[in-house]
Backbone as CSV, one residue per row, in Angstrom:
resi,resn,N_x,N_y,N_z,CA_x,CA_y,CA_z,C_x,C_y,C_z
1,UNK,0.826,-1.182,0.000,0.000,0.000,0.000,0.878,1.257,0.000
2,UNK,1.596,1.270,0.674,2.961,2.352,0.892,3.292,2.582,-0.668
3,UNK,3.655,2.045,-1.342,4.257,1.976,-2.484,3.334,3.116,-3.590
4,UNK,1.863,2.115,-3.438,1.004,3.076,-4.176,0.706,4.691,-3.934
5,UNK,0.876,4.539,-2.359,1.217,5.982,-2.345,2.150,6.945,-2.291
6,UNK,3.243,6.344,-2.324,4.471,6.926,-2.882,4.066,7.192,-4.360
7,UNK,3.520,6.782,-5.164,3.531,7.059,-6.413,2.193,7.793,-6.894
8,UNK,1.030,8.070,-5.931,-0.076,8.909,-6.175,0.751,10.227,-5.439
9,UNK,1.772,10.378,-4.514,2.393,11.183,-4.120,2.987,12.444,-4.813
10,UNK,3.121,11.567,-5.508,3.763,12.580,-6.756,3.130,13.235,-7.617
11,UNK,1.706,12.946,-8.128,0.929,13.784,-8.846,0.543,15.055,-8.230
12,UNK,0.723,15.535,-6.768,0.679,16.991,-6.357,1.547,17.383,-5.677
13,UNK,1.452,18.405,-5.020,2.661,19.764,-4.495,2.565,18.736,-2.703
14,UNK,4.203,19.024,-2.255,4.346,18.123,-1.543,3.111,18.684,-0.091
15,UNK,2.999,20.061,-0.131,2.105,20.306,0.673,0.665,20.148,1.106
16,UNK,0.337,19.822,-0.233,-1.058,18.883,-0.431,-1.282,17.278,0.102
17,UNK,-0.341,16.893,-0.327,-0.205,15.485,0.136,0.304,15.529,1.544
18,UNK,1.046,16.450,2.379,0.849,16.540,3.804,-0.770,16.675,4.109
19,UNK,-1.118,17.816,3.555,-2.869,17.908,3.713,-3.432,16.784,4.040
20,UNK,-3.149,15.961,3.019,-4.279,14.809,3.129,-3.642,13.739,4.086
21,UNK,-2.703,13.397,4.212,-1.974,13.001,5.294,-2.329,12.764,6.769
22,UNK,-2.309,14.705,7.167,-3.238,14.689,8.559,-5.141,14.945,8.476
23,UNK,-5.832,15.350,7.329,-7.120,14.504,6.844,-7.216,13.404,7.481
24,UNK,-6.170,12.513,6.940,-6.182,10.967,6.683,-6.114,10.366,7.954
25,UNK,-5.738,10.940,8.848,-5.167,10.702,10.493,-6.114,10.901,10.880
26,UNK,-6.876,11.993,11.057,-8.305,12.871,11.640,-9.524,11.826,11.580
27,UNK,-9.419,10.854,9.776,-10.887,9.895,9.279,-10.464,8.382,10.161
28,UNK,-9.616,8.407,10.304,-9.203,6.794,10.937,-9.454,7.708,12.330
29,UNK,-9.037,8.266,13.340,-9.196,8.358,14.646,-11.182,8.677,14.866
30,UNK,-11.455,9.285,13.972,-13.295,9.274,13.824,-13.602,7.915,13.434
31,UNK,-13.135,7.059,12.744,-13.637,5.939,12.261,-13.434,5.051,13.588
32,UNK,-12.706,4.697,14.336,-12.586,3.715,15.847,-13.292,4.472,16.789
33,UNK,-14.101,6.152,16.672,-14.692,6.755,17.696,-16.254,5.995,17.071
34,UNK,-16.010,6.331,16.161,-17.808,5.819,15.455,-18.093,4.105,15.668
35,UNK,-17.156,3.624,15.960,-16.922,1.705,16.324,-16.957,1.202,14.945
36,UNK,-16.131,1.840,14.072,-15.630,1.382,12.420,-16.737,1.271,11.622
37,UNK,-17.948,2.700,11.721,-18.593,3.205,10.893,-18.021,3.248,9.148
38,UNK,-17.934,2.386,8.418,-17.407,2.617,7.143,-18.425,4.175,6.137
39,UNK,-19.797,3.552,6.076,-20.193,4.483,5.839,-20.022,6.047,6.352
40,UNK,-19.393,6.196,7.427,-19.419,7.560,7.806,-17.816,7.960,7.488
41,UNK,-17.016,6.896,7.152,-15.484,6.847,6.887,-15.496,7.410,5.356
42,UNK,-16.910,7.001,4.637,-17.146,7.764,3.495,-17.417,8.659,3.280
43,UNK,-18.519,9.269,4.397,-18.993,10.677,4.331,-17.717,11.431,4.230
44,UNK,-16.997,11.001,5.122,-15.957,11.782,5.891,-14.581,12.569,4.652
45,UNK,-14.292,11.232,4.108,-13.594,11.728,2.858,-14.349,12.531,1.459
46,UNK,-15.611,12.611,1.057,-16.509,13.111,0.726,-16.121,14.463,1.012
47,UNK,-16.671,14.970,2.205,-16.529,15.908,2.638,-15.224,16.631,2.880
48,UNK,-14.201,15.861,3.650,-12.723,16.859,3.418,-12.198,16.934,1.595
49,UNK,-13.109,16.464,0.922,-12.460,16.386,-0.547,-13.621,17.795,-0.859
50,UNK,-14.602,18.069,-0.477,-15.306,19.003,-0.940,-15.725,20.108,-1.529
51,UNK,-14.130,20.639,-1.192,-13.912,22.117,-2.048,-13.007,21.472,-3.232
52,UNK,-12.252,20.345,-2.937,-11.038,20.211,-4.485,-11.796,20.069,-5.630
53,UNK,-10.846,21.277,-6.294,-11.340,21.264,-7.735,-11.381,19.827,-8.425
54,UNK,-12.572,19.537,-9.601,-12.859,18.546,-10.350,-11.890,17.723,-11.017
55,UNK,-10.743,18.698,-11.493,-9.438,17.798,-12.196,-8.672,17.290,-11.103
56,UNK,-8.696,17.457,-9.951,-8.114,16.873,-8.592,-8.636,15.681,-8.417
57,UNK,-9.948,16.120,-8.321,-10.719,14.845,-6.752,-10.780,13.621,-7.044
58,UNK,-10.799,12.947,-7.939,-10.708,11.892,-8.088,-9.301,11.214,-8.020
59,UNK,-7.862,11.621,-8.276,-6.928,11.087,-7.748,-6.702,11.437,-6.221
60,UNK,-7.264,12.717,-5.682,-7.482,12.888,-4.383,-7.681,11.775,-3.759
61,UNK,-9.040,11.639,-4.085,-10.035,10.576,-3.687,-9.538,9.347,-3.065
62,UNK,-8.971,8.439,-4.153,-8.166,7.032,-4.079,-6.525,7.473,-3.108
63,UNK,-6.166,8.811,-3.440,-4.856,8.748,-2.250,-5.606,8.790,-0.843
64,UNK,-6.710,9.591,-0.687,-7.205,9.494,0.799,-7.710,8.587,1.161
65,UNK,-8.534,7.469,0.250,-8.255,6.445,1.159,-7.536,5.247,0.793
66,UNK,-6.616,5.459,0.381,-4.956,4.680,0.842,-4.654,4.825,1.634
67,UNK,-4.388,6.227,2.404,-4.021,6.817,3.233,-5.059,6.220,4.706
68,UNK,-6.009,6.751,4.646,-7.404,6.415,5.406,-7.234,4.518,5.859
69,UNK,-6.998,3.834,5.035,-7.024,2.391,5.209,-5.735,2.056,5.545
70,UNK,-4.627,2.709,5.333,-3.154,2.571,5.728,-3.265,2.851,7.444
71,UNK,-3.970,3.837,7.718,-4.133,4.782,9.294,-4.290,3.402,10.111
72,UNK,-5.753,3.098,9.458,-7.118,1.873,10.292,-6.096,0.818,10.648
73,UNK,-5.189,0.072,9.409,-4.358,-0.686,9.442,-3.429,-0.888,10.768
74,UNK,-2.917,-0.037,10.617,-1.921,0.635,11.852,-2.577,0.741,13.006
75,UNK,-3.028,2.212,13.228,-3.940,2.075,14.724,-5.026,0.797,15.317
76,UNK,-5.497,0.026,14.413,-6.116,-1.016,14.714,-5.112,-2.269,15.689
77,UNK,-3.797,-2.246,14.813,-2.870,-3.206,15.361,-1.659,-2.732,16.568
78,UNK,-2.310,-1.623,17.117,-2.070,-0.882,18.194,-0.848,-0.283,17.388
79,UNK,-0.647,-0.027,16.387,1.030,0.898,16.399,0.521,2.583,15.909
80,UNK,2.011,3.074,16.089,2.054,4.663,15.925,1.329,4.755,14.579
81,UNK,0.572,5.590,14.414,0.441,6.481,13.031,1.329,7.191,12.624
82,UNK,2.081,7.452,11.586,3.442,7.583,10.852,3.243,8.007,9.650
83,UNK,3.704,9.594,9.394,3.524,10.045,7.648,4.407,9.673,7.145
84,UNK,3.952,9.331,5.430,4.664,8.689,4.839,5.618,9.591,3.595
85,UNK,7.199,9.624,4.009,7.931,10.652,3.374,7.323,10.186,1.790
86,UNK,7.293,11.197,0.521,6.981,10.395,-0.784,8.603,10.278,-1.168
87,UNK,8.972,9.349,-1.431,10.330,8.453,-2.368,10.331,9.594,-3.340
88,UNK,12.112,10.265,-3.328,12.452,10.653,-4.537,12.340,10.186,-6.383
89,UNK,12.349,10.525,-7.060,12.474,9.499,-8.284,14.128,9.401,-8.149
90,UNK,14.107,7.833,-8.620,15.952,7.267,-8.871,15.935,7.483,-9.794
């Protein structure tokens, strides 16, 4: 999963992809408050995607929840939540 988002990483400005990053932290810590509400794990990205412009949101979309299911992954199996640097190109 890491991988894929190392490489959706790169289609925006590195400050955006921090954006969605701590988003992405915010929908997983609401998603174990809601007792792993999926549907509301949807609203949720829905909504922080809400203002991105149309040529965005849809690669938005699929990085947040990479990101979002990477979080659940983690905090579920009790470990740290951890942003993920994006890989230079070699």
């Amino acid at each position: 999963m890491t991988t894929v988002i190392n490489k959706l990483s790169h289609l925006m400005p590195k400050l955006r992809f921090d954006e969605l990053q701590n988003t992405a932290r915010q929908i997983c810590y609401r998603y174990f408050e809601v007792d792993g509400d999926f549907s509301q794990l949807y609203e949720d990205v829905d909504d922080a995607l809400a203002t991105t412009p149309d040529e965005h949101k849809e690669q938005e979309k699929m990085l947040l929840h990479f990101l979002v299911y990477r979080n659940i992954q983690r905090y579920g199996k009790g470990e740290e939540l951890t942003d993920i640097s994006p890989e230079e190109d070699q």
